[in-house]
N, C-alpha and C positions, 0 to 999 in steps of 0.2 A: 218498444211500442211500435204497431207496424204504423206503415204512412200512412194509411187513411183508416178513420177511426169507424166511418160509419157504413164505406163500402170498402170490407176487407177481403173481398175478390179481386178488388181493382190493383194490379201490376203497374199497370204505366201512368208516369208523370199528368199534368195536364199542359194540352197544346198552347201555342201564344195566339192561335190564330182565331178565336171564340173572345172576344172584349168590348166591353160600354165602358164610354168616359162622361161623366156628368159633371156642369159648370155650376159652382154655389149649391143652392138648395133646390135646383130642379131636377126633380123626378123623370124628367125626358132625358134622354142620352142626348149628344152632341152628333150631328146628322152627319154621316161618310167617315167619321177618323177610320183612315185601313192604317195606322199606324203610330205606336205609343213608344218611345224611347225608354231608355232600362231604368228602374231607379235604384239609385248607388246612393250610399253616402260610405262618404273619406273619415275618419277620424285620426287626425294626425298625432305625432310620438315627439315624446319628450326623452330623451335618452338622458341620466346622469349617473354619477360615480358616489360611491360614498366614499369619506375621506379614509377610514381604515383599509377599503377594496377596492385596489387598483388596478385590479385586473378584469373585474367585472363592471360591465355595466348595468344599469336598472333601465326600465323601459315602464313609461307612463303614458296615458292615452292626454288627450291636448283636446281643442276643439273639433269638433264635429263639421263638417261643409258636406252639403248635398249638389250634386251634380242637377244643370237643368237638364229637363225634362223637352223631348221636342215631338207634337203633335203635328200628323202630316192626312191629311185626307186630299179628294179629288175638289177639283174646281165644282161648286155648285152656285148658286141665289142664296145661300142660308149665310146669313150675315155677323154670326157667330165670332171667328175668328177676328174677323176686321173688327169689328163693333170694340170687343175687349183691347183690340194693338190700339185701337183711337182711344180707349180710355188715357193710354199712357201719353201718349202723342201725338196730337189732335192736327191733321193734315193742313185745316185751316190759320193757323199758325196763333191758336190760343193757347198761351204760355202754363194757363193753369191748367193741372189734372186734374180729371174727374176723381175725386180721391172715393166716391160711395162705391162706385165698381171699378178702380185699378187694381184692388186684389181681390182673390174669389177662391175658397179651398176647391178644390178636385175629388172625384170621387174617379176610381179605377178598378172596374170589375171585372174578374178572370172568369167566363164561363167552360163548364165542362161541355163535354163531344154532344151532348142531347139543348144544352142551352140553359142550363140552369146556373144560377152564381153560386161558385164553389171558393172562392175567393176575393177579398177584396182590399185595399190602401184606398187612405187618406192622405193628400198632400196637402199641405198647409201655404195659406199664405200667395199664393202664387203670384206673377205678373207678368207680361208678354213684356219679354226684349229684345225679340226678333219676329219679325213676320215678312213672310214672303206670299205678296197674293198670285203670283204668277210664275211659274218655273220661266228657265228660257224656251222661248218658241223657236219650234226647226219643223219647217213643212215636208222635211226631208225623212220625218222620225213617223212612227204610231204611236207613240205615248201618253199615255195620257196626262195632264197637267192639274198639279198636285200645288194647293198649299198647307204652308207649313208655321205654327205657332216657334218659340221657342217659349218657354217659362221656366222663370225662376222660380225658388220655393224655399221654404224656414225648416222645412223637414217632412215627413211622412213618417206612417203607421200603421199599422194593421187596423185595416175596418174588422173588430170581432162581432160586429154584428152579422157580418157575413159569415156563415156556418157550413158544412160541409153537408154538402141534399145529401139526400138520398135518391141516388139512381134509379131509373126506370127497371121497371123487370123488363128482363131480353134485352138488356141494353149492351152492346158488345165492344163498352171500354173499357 
């Protein structure tokens, strides 16, 4: 089967750097994320012997763990990030969570070189348990200052609702 089913001219991979991340059920992206961490999951090994075969081992798959997930954009007013870490851990020092929005699935869309969604995962379940609203400040730097979610998550999957476009004609990816 070649790699791409509906643009079979297309040679090369697609880039990391074309991405929308969407919180729960809205349709609006998440304003500035310039950066999505990998999503991995581990499935760990059961290794045993049968009692006749002592020279081999057998190898069985065990549980499943997903690696979190860390969301990093520039400093803006969009109160996104913070809003979700206060669902967990409310600064004012009320013990209860907001349990209607501590968890929220994710939406993660790969766009191809023209801008179209050519891929997409579903993360389940998530919840910020890390957030960082301010890098360190150095007036001695030009950098710009970045925060960053961290979230956890129960798993991920291919969004197949996202389908492979069809590229623009003339399009030279």
């Amino acid at each position: 089967m070649p790699p791409y089913s509906v643009n079979t001219h297309r040679f090369d991979p697609y880039k990391s750097f074309k991405f929308l991340v969407y919180f729960g059920n809205s349709t609006t992206p998440v304003a500035g994320v310039s950066k999505v961490g990998m999503l991995k999951k581990t499935t760990a090994l059961v290794e045993h012997r049968e009692g006749g075969d002592n020279s081999t081992s057998r190898k069985s798959p065990a549980r499943t763990t997903y690696e979190p997930i860390t969301l990093e954009r520039g400093v803006t007013h969009d109160l996104e990030f913070e809003n979700w870490a206060n669902a967990v851990n409310n600064y004012q020092g009320d013990p209860q969570m907001h349990l209607k929005d501590f968890r929220k699935d994710i939406r993660i869309v790969l766009l191809n070189e023209a801008g179209q969604q050519a891929k997409g995962y579903i993360v389940y379940r998530c919840w910020v348990s890390e957030y960082q609203a301010l890098p360190e400040l150095d007036a001695n730097t030009d950098t710009v200052a970045f925060e960053t979610i961290t979230l956890q998550n129960e798993g991920w999957q291919r969004d197949l609702a996202v389908t492979e476009p069809e590229e623009p004609a003339g399009s030279t990816e």
